[in-house]
C-alpha positions in Angstrom: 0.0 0.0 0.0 1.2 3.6 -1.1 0.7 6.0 1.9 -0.4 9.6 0.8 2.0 13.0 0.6 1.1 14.8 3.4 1.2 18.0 0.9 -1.8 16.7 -1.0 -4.0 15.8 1.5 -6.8 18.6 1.8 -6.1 19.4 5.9 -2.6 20.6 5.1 -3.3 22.5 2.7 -5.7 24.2 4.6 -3.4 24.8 7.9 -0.7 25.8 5.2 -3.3 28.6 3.6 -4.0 29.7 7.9 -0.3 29.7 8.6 0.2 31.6 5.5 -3.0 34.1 6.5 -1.5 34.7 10.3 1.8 35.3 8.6 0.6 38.5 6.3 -1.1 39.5 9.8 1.7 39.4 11.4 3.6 41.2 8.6 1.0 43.9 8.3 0.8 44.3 12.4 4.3 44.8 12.5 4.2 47.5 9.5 1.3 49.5 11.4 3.2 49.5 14.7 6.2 51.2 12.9 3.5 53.9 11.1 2.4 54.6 14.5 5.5 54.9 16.1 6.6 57.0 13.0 3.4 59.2 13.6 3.5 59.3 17.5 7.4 60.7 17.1 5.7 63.4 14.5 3.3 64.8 17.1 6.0 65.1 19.6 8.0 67.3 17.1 5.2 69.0 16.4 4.3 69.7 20.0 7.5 70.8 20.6 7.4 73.2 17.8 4.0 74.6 18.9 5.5 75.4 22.4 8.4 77.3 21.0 5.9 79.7 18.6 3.7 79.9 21.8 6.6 80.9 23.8 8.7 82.6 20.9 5.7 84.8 20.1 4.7 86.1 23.7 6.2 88.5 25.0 6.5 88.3 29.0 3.9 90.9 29.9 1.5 89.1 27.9 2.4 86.2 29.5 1.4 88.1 33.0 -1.5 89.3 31.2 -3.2 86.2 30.5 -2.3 84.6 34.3 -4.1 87.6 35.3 -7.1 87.3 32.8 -7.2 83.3 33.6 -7.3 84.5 37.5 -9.8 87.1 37.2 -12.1 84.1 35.5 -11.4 81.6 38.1 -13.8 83.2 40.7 -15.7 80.1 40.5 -15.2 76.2 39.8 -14.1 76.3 35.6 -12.8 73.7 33.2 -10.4 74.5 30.8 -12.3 74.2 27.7 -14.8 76.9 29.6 -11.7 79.0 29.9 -10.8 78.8 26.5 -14.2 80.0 24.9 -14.2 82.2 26.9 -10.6 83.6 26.4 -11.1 82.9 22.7 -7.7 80.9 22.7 -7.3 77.0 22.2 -8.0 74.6 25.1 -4.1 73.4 25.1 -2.7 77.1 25.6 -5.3 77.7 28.2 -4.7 74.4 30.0 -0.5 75.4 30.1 -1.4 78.7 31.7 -3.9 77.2 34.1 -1.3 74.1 34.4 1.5 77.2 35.7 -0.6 79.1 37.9 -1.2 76.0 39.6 2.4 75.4 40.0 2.7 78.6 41.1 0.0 77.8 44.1 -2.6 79.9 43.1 -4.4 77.8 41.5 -6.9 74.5 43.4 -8.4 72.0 41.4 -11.0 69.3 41.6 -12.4 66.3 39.6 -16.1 65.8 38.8 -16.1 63.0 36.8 -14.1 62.6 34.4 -13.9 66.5 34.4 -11.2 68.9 36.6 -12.3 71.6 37.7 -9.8 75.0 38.3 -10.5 77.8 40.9 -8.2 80.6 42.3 -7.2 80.0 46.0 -8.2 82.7 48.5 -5.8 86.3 48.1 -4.1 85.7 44.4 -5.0 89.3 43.3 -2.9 90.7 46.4 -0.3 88.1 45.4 -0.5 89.4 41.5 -0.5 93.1 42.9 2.6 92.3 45.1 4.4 91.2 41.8 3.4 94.2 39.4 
């Protein structure tokens, strides 16, 4: 009795196609991970390039300017994305400011949810005055 090739029996060939299938998977996984990774070290120079034409572009008294605008606003609890239509600037700006004032101490915050909220802690406008 002849015993059957193993590559022409119907089963293997269908394992073989499955291997082959999880192979260009695995090819095309890899090839996505690497775009990501190209475009995730994009945005970072991209980031850094928006802080320097943020920074590059103000001058220091506006900086002080907009610290004492966002301060003047945080009377009561405020997100930044309330800030920023308000301010009529973008959120990310607004949330930098916000994020140095805080750093600063004259800024509390507190979740809600999934939302923080930002408030000026008691006697800032003194403490702006005193730095005029």
């Amino acid at each position: 009795m002849s015993q059957t090739n193993k590559t022409d029996d119907p089963e293997t060939g269908v394992v073989r196609k499955i291997v082959e299938t999880v192979d260009f998977k695995t090819d095309k996984l890899e090839e996505i991970h690497t775009k990501l990774n190209d475009l995730d070290s994009k945005m970072d120079r991209i980031e850094d390039k928006l802080d320097k034409v943020i920074t590059d572009d103000t001058k220091k008294s506006d900086l002080k300017d907009v610290h004492k605008r966002i301060l003047d606003l945080l009377g009561s609890w405020l997100t930044t994305k309330n800030l920023s239509k308000i301010m009529n600037y973008r959120q990310e700006y607004v949330s930098r400011k916000v994020s140095e004032l805080k750093k600063m101490g004259l800024v509390k915050e507190k979740r809600e949810g999934k939302s923080i909220l930002y408030k000026r802690k008691g006697g800032v406008k003194e403490a702006m005055e005193d730095n005029d």
